[in-house]
N, CA, C and O atoms as a printed pandas DataFrame, in Angstrom:
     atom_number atom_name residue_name chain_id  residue_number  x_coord  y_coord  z_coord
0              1         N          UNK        A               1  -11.972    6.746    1.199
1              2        CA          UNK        A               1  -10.628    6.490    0.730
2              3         C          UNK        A               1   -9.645    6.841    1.838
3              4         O          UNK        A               1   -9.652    7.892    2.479
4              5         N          UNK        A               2   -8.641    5.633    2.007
5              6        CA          UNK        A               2   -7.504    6.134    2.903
6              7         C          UNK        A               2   -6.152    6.767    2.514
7              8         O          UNK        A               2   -6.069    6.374    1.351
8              9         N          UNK        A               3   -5.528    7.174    2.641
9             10        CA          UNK        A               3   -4.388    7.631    2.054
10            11         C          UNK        A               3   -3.132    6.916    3.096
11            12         O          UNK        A               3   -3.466    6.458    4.188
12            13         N          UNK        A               4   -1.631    6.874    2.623
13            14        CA          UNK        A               4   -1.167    6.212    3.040
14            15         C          UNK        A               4    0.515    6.785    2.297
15            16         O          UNK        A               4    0.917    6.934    1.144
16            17         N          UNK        A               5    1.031    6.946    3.457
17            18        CA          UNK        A               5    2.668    7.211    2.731
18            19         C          UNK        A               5    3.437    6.190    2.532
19            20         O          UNK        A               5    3.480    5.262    3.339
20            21         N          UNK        A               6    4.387    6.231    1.063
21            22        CA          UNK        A               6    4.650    4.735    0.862
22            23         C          UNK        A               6    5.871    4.767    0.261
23            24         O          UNK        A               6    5.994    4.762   -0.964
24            25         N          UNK        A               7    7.014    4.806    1.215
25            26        CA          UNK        A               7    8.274    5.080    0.413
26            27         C          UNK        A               7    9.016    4.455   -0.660
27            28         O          UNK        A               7    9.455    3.586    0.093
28            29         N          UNK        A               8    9.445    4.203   -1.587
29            30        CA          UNK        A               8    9.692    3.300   -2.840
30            31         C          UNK        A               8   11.188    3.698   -3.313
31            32         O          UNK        A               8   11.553    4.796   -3.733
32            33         N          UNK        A               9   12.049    2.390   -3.116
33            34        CA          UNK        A               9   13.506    3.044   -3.764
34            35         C          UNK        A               9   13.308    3.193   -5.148
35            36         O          UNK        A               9   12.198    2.930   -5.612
36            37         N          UNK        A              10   14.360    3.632   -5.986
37            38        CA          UNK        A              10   14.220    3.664   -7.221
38            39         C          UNK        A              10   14.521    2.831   -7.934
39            40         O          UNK        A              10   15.559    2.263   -7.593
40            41         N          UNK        A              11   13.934    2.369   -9.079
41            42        CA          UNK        A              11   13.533    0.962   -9.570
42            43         C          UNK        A              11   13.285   -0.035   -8.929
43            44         O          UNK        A              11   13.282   -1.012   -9.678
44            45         N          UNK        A              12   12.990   -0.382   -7.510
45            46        CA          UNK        A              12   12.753   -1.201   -6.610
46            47         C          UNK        A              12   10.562   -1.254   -7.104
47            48         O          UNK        A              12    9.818   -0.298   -7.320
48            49         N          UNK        A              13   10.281   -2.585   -7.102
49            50        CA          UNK        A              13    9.289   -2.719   -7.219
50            51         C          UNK        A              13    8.820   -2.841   -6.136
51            52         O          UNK        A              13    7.618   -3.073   -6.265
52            53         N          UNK        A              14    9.254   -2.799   -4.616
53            54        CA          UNK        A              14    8.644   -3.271   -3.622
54            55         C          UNK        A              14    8.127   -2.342   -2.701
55            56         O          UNK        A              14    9.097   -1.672   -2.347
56            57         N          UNK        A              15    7.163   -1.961   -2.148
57            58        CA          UNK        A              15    6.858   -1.162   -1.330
58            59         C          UNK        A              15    6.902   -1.674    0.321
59            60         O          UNK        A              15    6.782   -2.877    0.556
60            61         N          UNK        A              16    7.093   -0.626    1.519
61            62        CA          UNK        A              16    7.251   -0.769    2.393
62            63         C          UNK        A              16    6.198   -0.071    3.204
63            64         O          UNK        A              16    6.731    0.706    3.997
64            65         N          UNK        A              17    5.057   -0.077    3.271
65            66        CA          UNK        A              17    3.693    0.305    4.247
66            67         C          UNK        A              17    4.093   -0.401    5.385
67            68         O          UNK        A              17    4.434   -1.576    5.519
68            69         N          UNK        A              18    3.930    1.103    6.686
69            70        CA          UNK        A              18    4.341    0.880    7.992
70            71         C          UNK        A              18    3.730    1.898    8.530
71            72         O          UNK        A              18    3.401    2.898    7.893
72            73         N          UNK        A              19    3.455    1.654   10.215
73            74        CA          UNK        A              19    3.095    2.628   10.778
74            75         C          UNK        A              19    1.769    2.520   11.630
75            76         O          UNK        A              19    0.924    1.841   11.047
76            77         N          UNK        A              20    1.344    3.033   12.912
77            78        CA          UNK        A              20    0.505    2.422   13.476
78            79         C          UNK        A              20   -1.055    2.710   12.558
79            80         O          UNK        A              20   -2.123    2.113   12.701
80            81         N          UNK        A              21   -0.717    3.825   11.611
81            82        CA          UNK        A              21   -2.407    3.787   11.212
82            83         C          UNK        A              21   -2.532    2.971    9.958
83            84         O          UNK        A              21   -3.607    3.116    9.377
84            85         N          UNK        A              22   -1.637    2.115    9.392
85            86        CA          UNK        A              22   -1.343    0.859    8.955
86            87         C          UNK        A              22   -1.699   -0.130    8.980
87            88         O          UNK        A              22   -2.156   -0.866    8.105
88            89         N          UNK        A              23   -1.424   -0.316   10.576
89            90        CA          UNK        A              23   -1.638   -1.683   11.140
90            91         C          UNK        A              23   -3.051   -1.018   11.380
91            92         O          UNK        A              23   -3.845   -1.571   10.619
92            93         N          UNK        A              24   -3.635   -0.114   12.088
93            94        CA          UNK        A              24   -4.992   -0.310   12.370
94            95         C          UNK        A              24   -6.307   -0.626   11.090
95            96         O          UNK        A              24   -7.421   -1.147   11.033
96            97         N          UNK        A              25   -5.319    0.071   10.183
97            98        CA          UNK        A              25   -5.855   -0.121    8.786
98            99         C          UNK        A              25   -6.648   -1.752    8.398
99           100         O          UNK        A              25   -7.769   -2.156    8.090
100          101         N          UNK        A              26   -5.254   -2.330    8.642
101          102        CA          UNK        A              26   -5.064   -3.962    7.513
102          103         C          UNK        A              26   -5.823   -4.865    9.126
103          104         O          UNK        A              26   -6.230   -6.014    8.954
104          105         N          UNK        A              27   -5.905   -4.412   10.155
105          106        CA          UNK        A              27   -6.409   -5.374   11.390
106          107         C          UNK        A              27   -7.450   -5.948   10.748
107          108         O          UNK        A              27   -7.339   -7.079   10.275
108          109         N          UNK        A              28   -8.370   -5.367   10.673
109          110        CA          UNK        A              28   -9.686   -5.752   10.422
110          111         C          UNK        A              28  -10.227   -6.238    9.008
111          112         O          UNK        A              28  -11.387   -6.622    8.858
112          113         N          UNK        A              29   -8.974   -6.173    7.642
113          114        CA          UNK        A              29   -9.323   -6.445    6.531
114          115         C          UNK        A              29   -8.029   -7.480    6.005
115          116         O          UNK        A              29   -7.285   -7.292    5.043
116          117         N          UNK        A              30   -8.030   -8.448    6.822
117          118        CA          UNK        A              30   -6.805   -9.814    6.560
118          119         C          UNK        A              30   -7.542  -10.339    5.060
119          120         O          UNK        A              30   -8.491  -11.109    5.210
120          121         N          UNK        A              31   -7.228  -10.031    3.860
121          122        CA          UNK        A              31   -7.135  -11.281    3.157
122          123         C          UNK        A              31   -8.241  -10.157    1.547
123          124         O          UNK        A              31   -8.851  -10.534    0.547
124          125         N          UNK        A              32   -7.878   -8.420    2.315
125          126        CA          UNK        A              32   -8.711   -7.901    1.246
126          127         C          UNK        A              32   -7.961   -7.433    0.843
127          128         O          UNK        A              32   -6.858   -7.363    1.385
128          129         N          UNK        A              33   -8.369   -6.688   -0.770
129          130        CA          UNK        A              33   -7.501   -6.463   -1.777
130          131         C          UNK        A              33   -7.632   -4.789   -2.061
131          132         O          UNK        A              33   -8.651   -4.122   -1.886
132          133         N          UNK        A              34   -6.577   -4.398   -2.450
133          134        CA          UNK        A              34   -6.270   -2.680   -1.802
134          135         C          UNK        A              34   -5.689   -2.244   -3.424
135          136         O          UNK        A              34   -5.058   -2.954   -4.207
136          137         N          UNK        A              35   -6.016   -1.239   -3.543
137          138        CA          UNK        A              35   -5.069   -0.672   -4.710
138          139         C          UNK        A              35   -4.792    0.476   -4.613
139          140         O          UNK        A              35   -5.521    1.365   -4.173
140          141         N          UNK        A              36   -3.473    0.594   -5.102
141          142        CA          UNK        A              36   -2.112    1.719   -4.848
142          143         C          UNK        A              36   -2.114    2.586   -6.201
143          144         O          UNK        A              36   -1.819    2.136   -7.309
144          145         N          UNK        A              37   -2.513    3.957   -5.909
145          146        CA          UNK        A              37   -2.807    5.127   -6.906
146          147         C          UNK        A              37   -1.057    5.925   -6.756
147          148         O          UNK        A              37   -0.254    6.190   -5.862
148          149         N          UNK        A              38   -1.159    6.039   -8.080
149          150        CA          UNK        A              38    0.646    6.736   -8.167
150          151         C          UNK        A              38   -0.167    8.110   -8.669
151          152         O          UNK        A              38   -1.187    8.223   -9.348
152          153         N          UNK        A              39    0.888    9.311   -7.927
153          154        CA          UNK        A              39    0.106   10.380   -9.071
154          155         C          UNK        A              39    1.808   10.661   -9.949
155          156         O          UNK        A              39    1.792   11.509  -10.842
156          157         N          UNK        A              40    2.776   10.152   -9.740
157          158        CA          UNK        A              40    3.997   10.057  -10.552
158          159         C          UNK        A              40    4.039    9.696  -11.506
159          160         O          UNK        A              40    3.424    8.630  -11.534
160          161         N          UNK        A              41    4.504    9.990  -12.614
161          162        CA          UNK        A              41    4.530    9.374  -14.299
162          163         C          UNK        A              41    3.164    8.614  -14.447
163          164         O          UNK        A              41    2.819    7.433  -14.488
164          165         N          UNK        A              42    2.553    9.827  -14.507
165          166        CA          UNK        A              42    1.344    9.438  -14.878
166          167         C          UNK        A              42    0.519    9.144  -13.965
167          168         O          UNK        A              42    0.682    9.509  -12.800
168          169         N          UNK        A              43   -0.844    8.188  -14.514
169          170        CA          UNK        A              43   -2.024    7.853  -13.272
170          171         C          UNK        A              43   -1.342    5.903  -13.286
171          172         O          UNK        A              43   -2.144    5.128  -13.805
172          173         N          UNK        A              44   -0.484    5.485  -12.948
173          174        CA          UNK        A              44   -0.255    3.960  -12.163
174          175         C          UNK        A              44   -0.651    3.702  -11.289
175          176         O          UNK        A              44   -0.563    4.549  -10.400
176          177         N          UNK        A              45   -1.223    2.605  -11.017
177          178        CA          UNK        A              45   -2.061    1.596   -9.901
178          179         C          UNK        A              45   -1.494    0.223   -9.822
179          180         O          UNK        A              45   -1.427   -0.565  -10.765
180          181         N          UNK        A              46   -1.099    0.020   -8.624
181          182        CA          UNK        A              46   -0.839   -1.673   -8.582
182          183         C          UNK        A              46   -1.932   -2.166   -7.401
183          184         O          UNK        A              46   -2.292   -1.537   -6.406
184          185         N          UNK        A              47   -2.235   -3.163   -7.736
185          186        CA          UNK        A              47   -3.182   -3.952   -6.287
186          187         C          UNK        A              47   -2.050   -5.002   -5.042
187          188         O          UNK        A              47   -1.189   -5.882   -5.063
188          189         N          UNK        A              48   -2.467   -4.531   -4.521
189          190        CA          UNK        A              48   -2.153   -5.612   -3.568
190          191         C          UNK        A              48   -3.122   -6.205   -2.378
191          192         O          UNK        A              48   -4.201   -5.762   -1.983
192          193         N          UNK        A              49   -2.326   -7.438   -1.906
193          194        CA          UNK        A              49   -3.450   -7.951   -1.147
194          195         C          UNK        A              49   -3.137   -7.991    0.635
195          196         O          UNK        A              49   -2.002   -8.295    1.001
196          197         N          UNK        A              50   -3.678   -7.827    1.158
197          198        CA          UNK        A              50   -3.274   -7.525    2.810
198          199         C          UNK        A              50   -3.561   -9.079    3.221
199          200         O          UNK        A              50   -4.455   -9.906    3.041
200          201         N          UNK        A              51   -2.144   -8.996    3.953
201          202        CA          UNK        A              51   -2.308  -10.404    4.585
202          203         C          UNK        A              51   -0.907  -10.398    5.729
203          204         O          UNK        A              51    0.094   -9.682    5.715
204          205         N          UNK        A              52   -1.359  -11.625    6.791
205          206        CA          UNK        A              52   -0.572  -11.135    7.671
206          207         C          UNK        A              52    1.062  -11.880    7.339
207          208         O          UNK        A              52    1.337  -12.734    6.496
208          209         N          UNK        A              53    1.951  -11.206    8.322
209          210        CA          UNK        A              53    3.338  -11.751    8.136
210          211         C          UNK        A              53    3.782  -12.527    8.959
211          212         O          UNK        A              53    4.916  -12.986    8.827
């Protein structure tokens, strides 16, 4: 498991993942699917999918 800091405005649904151990992260996994553990209000998970920009 990787861990990953992920700053989030409030009520903003969008997340902003950055940073070089990021990018070394998503290099090698274009087009795989990742899911995002909240330990905030509760146990929430969203998936997302890595792909390039």
């Amino acid at each position: 498991m990787v861990a990953f800091s992920m700053p989030r405005s409030e009520g903003d649904n969008m997340y902003c993942i950055t940073g070089t151990e990021w990018s070394r992260f998503v290099r090698t996994r274009i087009n795989a699917m990742i899911t995002l553990y909240s330990k905030e209000d509760g146990e929430d998970f969203h998936r997302v999918r890595v792909r390039q920009s």
